[in-house]
ChimeraX commands (.cxc) that place a marker at each C-alpha (Angstrom):
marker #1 position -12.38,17.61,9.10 radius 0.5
marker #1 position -13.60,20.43,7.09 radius 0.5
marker #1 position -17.54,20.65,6.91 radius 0.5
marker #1 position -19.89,19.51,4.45 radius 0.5
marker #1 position -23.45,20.10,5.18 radius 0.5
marker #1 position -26.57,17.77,3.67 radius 0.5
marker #1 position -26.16,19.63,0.46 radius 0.5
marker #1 position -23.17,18.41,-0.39 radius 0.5
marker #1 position -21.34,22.10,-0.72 radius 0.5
marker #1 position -17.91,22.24,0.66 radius 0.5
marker #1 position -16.10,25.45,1.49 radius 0.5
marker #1 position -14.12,27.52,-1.16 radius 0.5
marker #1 position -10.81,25.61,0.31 radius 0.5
marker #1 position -11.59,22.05,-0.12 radius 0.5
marker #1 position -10.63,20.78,-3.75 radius 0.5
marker #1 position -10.72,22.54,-7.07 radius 0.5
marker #1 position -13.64,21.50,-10.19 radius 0.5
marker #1 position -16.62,19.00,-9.68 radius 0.5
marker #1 position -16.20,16.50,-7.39 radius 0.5
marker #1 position -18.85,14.52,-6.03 radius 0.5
marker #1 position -19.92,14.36,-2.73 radius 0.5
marker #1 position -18.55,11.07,-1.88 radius 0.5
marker #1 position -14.69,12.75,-3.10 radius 0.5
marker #1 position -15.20,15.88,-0.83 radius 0.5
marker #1 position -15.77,13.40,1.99 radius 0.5
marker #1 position -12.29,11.32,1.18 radius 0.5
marker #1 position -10.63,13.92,0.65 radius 0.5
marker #1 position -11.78,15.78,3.69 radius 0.5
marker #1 position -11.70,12.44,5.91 radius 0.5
marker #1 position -7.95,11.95,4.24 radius 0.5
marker #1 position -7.36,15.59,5.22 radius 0.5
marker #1 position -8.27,15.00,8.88 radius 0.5
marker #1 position -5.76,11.55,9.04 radius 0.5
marker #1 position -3.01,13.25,8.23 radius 0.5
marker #1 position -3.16,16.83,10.22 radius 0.5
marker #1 position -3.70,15.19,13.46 radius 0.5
marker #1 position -1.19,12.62,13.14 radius 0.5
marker #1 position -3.10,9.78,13.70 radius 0.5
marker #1 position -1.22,6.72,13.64 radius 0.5
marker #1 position -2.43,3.59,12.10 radius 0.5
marker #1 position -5.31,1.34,14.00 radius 0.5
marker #1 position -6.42,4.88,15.57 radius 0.5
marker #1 position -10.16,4.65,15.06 radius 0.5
marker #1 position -11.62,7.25,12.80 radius 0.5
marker #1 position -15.21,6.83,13.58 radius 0.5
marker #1 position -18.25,4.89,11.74 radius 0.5
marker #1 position -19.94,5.00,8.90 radius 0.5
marker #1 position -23.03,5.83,11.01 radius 0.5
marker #1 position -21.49,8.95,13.04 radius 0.5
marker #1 position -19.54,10.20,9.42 radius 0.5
marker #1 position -23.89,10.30,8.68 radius 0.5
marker #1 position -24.41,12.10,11.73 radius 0.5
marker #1 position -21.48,14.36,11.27 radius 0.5
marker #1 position -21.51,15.21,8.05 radius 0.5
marker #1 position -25.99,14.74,7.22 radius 0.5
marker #1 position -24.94,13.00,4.13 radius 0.5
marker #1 position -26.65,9.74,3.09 radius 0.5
marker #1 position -25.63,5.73,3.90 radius 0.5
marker #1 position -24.70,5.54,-0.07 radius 0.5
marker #1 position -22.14,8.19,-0.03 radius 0.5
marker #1 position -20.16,7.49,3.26 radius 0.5
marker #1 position -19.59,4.07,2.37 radius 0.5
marker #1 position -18.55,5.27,-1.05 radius 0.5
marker #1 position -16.40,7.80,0.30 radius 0.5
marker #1 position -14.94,4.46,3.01 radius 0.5
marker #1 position -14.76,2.66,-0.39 radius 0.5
marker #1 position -12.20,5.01,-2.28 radius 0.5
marker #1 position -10.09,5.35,1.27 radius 0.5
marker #1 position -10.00,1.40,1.74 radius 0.5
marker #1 position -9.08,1.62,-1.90 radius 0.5
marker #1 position -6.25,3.74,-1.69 radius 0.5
marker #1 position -4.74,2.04,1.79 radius 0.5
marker #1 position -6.13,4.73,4.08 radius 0.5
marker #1 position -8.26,3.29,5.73 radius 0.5
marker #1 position -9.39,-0.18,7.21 radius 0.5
marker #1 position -12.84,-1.26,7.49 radius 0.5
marker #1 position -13.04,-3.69,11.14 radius 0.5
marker #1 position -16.41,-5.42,11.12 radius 0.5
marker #1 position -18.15,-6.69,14.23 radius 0.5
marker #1 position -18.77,-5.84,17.86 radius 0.5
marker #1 position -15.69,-3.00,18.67 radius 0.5
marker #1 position -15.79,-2.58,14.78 radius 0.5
marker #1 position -15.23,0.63,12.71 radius 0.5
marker #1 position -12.93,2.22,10.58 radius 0.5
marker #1 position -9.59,2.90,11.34 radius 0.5
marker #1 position -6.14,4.39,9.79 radius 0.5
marker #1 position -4.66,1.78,8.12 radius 0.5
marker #1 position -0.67,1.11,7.98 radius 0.5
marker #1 position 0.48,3.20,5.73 radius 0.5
marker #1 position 3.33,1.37,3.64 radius 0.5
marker #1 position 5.23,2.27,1.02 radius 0.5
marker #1 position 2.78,2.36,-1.64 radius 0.5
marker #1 position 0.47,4.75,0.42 radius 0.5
marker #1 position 3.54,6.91,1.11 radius 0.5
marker #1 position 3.70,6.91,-3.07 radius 0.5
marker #1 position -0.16,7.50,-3.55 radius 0.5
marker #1 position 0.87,11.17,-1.65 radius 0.5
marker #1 position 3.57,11.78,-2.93 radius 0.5
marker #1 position 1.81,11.22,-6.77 radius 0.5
marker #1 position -0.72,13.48,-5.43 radius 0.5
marker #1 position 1.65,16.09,-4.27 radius 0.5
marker #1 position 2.81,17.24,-7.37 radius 0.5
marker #1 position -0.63,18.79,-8.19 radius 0.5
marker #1 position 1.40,21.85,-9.43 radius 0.5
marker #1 position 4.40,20.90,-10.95 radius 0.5
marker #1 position 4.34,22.44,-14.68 radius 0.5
marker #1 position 3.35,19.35,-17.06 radius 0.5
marker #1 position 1.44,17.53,-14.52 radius 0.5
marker #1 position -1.48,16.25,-16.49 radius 0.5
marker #1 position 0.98,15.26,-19.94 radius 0.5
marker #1 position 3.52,13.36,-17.64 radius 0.5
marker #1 position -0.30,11.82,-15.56 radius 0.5
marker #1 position -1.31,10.77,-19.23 radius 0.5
marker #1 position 1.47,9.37,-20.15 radius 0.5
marker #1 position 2.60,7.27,-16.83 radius 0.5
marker #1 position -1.46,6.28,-16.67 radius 0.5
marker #1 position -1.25,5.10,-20.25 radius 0.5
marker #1 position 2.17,2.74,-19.69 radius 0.5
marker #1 position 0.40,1.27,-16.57 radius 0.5
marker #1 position -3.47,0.84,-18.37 radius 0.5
marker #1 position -2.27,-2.56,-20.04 radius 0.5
marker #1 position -0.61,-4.18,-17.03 radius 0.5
marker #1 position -3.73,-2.54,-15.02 radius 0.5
marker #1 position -6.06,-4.20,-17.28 radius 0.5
marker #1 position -5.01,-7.41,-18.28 radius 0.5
marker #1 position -4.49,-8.13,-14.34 radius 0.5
marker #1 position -8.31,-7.77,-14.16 radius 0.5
marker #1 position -9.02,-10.07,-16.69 radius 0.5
marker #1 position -6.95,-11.95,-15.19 radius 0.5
marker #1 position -8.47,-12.32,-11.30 radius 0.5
marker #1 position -11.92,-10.71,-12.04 radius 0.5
marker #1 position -15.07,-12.11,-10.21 radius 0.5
marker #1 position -18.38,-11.93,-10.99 radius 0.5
marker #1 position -19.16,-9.18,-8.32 radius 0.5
marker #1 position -16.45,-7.35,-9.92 radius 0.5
marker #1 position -17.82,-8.11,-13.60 radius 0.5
marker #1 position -21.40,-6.88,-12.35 radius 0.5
marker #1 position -20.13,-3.52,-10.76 radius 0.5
marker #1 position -18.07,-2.95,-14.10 radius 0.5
marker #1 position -21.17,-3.16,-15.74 radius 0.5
marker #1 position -23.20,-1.00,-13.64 radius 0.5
marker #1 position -20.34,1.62,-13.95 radius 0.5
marker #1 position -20.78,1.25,-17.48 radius 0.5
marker #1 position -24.34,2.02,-17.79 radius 0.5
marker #1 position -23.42,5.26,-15.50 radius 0.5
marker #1 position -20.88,6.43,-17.47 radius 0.5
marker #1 position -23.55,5.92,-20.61 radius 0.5
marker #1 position -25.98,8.07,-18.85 radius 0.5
marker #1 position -23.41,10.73,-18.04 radius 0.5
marker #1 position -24.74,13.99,-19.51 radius 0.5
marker #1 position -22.05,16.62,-19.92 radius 0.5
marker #1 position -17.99,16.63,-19.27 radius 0.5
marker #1 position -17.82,16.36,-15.92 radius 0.5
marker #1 position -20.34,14.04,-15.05 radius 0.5
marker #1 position -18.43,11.89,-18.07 radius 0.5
marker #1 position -15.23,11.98,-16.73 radius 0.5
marker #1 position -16.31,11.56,-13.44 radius 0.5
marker #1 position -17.88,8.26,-14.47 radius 0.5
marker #1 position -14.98,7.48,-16.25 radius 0.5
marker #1 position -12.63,7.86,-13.51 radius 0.5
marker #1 position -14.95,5.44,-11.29 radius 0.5
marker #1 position -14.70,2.77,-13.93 radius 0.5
marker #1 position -10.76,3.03,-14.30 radius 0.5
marker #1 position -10.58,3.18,-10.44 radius 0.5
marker #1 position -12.64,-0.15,-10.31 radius 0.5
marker #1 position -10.84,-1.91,-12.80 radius 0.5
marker #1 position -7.84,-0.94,-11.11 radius 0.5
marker #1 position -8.53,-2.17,-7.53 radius 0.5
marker #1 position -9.13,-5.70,-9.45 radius 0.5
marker #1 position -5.71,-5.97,-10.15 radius 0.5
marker #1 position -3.48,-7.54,-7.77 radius 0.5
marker #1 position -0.19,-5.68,-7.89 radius 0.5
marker #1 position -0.52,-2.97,-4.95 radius 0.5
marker #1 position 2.66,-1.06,-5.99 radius 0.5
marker #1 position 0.92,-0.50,-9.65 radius 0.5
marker #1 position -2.83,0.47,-8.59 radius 0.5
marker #1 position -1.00,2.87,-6.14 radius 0.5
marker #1 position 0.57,4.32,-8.99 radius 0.5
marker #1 position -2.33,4.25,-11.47 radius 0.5
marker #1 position -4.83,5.74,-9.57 radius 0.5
marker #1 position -2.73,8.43,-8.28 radius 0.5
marker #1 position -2.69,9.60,-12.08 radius 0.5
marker #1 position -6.57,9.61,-12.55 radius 0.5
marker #1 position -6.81,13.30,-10.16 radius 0.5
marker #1 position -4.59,14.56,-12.43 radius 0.5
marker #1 position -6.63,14.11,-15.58 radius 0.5
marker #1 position -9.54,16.36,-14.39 radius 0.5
marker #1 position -7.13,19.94,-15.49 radius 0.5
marker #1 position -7.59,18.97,-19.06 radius 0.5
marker #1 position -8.32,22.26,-20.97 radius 0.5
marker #1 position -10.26,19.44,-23.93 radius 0.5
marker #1 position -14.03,19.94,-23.37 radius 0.5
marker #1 position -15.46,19.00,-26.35 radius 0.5
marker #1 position -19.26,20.72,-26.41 radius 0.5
marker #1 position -21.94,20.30,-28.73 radius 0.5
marker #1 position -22.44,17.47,-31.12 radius 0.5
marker #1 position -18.72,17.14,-31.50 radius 0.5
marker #1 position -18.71,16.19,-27.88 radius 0.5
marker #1 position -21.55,13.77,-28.09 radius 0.5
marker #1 position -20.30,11.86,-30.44 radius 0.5
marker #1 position -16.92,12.06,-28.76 radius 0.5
marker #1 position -18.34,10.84,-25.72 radius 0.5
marker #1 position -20.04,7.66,-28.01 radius 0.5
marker #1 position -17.12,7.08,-29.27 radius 0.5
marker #1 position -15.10,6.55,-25.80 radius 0.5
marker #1 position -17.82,4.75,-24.54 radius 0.5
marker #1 position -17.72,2.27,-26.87 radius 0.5
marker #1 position -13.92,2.12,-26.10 radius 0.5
marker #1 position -14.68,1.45,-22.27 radius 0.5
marker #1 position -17.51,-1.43,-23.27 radius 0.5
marker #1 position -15.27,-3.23,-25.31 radius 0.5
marker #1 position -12.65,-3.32,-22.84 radius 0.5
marker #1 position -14.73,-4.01,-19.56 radius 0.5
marker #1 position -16.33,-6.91,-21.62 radius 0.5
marker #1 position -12.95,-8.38,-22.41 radius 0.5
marker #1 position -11.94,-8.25,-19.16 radius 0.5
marker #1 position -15.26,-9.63,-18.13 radius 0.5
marker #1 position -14.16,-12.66,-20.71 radius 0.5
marker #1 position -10.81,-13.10,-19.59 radius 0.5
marker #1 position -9.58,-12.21,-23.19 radius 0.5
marker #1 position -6.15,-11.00,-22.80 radius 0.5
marker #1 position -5.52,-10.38,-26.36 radius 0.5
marker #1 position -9.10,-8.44,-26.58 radius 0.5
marker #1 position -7.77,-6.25,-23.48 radius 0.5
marker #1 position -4.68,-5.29,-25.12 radius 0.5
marker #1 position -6.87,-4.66,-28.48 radius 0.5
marker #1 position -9.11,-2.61,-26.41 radius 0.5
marker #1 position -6.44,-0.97,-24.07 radius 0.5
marker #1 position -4.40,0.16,-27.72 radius 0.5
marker #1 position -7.70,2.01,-29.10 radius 0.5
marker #1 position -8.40,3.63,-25.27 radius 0.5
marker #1 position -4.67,5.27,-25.69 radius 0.5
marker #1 position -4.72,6.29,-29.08 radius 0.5
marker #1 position -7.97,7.91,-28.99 radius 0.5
marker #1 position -7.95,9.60,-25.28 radius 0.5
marker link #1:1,2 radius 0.2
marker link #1:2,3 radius 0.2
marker link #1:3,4 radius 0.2
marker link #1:4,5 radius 0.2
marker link #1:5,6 radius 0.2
marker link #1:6,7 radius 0.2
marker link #1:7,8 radius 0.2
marker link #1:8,9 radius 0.2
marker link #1:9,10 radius 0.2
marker link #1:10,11 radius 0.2
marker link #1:11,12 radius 0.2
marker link #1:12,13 radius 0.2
marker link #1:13,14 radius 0.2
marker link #1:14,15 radius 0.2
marker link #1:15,16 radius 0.2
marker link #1:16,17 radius 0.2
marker link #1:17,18 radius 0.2
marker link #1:18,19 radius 0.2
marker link #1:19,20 radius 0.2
marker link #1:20,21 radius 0.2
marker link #1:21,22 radius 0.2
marker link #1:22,23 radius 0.2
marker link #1:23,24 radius 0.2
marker link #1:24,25 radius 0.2
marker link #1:25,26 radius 0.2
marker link #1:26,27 radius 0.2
marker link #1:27,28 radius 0.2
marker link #1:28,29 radius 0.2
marker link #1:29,30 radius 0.2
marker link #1:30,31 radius 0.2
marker link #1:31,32 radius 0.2
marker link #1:32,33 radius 0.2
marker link #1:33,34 radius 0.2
marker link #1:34,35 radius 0.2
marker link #1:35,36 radius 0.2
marker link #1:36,37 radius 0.2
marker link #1:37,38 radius 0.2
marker link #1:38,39 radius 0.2
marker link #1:39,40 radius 0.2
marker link #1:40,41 radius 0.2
marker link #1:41,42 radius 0.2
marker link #1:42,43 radius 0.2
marker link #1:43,44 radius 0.2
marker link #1:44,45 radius 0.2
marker link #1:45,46 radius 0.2
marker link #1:46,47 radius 0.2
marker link #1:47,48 radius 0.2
marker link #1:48,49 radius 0.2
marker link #1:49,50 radius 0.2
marker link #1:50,51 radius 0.2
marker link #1:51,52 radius 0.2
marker link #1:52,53 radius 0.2
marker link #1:53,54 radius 0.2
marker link #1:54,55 radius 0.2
marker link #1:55,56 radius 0.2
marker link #1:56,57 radius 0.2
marker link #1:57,58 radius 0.2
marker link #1:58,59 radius 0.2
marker link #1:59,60 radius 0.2
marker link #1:60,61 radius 0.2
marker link #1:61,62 radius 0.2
marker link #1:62,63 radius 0.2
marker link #1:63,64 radius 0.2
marker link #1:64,65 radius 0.2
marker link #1:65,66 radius 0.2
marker link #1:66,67 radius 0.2
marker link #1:67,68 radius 0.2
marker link #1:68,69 radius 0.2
marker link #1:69,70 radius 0.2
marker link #1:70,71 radius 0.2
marker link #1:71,72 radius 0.2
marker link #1:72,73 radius 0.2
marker link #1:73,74 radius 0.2
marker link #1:74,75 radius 0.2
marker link #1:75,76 radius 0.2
marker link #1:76,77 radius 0.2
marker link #1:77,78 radius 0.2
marker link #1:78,79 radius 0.2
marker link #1:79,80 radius 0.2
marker link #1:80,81 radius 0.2
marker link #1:81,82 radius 0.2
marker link #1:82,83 radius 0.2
marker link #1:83,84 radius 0.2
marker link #1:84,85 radius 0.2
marker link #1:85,86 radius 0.2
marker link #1:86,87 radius 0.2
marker link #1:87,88 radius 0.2
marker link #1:88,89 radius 0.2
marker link #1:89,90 radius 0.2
marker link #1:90,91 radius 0.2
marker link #1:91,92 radius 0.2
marker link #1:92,93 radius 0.2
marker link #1:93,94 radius 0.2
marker link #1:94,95 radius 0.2
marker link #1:95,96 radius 0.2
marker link #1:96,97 radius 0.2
marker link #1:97,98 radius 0.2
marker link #1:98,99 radius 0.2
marker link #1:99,100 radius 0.2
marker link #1:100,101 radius 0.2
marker link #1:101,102 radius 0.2
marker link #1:102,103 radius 0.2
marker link #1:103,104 radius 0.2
marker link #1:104,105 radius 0.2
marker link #1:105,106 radius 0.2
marker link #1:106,107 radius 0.2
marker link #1:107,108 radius 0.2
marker link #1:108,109 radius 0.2
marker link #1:109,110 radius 0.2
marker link #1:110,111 radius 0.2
marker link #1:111,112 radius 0.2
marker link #1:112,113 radius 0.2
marker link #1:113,114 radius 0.2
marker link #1:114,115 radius 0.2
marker link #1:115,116 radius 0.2
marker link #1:116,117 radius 0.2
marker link #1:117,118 radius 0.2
marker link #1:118,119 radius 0.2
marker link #1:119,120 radius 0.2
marker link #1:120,121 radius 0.2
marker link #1:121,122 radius 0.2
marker link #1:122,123 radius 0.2
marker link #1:123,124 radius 0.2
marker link #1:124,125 radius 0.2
marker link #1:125,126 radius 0.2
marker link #1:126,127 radius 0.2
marker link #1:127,128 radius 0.2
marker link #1:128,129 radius 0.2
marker link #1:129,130 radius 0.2
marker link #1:130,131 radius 0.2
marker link #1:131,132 radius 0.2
marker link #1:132,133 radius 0.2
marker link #1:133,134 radius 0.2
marker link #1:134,135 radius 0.2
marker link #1:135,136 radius 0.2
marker link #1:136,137 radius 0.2
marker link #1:137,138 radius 0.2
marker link #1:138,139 radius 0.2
marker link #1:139,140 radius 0.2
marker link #1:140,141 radius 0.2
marker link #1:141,142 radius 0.2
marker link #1:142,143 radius 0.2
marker link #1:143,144 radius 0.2
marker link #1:144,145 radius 0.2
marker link #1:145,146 radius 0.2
marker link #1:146,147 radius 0.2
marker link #1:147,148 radius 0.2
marker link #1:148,149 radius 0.2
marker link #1:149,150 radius 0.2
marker link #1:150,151 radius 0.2
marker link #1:151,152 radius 0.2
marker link #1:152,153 radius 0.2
marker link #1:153,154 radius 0.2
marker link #1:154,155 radius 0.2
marker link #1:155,156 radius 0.2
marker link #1:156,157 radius 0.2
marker link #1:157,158 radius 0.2
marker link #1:158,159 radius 0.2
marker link #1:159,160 radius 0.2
marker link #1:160,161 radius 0.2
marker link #1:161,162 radius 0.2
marker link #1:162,163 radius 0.2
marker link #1:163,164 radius 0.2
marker link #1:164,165 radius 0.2
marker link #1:165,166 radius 0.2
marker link #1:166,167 radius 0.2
marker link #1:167,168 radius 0.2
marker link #1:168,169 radius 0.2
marker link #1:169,170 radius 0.2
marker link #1:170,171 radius 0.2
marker link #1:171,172 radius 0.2
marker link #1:172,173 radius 0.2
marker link #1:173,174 radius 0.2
marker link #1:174,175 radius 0.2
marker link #1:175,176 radius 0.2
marker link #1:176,177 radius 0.2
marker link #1:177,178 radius 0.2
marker link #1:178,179 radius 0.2
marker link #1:179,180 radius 0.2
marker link #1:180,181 radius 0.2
marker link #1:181,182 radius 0.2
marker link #1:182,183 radius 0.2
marker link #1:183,184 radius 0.2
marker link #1:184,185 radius 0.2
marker link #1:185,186 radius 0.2
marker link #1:186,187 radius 0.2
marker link #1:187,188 radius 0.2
marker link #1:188,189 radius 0.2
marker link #1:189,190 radius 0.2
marker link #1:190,191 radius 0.2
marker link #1:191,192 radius 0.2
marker link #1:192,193 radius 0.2
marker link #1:193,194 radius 0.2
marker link #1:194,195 radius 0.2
marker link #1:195,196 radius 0.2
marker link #1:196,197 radius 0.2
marker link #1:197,198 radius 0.2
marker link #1:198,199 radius 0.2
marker link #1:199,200 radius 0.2
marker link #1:200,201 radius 0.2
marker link #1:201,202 radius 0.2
marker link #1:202,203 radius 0.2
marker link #1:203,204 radius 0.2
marker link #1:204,205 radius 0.2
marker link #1:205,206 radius 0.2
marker link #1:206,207 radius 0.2
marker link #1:207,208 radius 0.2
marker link #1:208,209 radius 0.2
marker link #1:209,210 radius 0.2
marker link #1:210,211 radius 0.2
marker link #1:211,212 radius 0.2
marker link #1:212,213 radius 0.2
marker link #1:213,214 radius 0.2
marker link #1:214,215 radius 0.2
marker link #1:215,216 radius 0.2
marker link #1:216,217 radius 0.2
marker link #1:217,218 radius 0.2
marker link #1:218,219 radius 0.2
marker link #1:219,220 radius 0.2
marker link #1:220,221 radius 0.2
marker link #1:221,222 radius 0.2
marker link #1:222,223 radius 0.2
marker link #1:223,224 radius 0.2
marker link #1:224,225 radius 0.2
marker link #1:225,226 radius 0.2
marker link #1:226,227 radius 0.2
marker link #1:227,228 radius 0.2
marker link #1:228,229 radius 0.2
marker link #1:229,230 radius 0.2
marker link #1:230,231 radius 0.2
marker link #1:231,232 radius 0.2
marker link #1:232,233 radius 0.2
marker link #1:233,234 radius 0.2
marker link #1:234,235 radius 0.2
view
């Protein structure tokens, strides 16, 4: 697995723009599955020797676990002989890597935009649909961090945390697979808005993201699809 020390810094090869330390570790555990060939139910270690090997905190391995359970990489085994381990890697992990193979294909964030927009009210309206209250209070909380975002990055990043959440609500596999592999893409957008402008751009798509996580929250299909129309036509 490529290094990251306790500061978080990976080396110049590992991953492109800001990514928090919880996506270096993914990404770098993800890395490690797939160039040694390990096969599913091959342990990959636990969350307390990913602290020891890596000298990042408890809060960011098990965020790190979270996005690879998330994406079908990885299963969490609880208990005595526990750990994580590769999970079985069906056809809609084998399309998660292929989505995120085409990093360089000319017209990679348009046709990302445009397959993540088709997919946002099926996405969406399947959360309002089987949401809990654990998932309506860690919608909230990713909310209030993407509120508190100061700058771009930090923004998006939030954003993409929140989309990623609302998506792992949803119950069809084959479309989360789909709709999160489009969220990488999103982060080679050349539209930084600075300044005031970008304030009050940010205001403005944070209202756009409250509306719609309390509709889902509600179970208001018809305010999802209200919500999910003014999230595409303003993005």
């Amino acid at each position: 697995m490529p290094h990251l020390s306790a500061s978080g810094q990976p080396p110049a090869d590992v991953g492109r723009g800001a990514r928090t330390r919880a996506e270096l570790l993914a990404a770098a555990l993800d890395e490690r599955i797939r160039s040694q060939g390990l096969a599913p139910g091959e342990p990959v270690g636990t969350l307390e020797s990913l602290r020891a090997e890596t000298g990042l905190g408890y809060a960011t391995v098990s965020e790190a676990v979270r996005l690879l359970r998330d994406r079908g990489v990885l299963e969490i085994r609880p208990g005595r002989g526990g750990g994580l381990f590769v999970a079985d890697r069906g056809p809609v992990v084998r399309l998660r890597h292929t989505l995120l193979s085409v990093t360089e294909e000319p017209g990679t964030v348009a046709d990302a935009i445009e397959l993540r927009d088709h997919l946002e009210e099926l996405i969406d309206v399947g959360a309002a649909r089987h949401r809990t209250r654990r998932d309506v209070a860690d919608l909230r909380a990713l909310l209030r961090r993407l509120r508190a975002a100061a700058g771009w990055d930090a923004f998006m990043r939030a954003n993409w945390a929140l989309h990623e959440r609302i998506a792992a609500i949803s119950p069809n596999a084959m479309a989360r697979a789909v709709y999160t592999g489009t969220l990488g893409h999103l982060g080679a957008t050349s539209a930084r808005p600075d300044g005031a402008a970008g304030a009050a751009y940010r205001a403005g798509r944070y209202q756009v993201h409250a509306d719609l996580v309390e509709a889902i929250a509600a179970g208001d299909e018809s305010a999802v699809r209200a919500a999910v129309a003014r999230h595409n036509t303003t993005t």
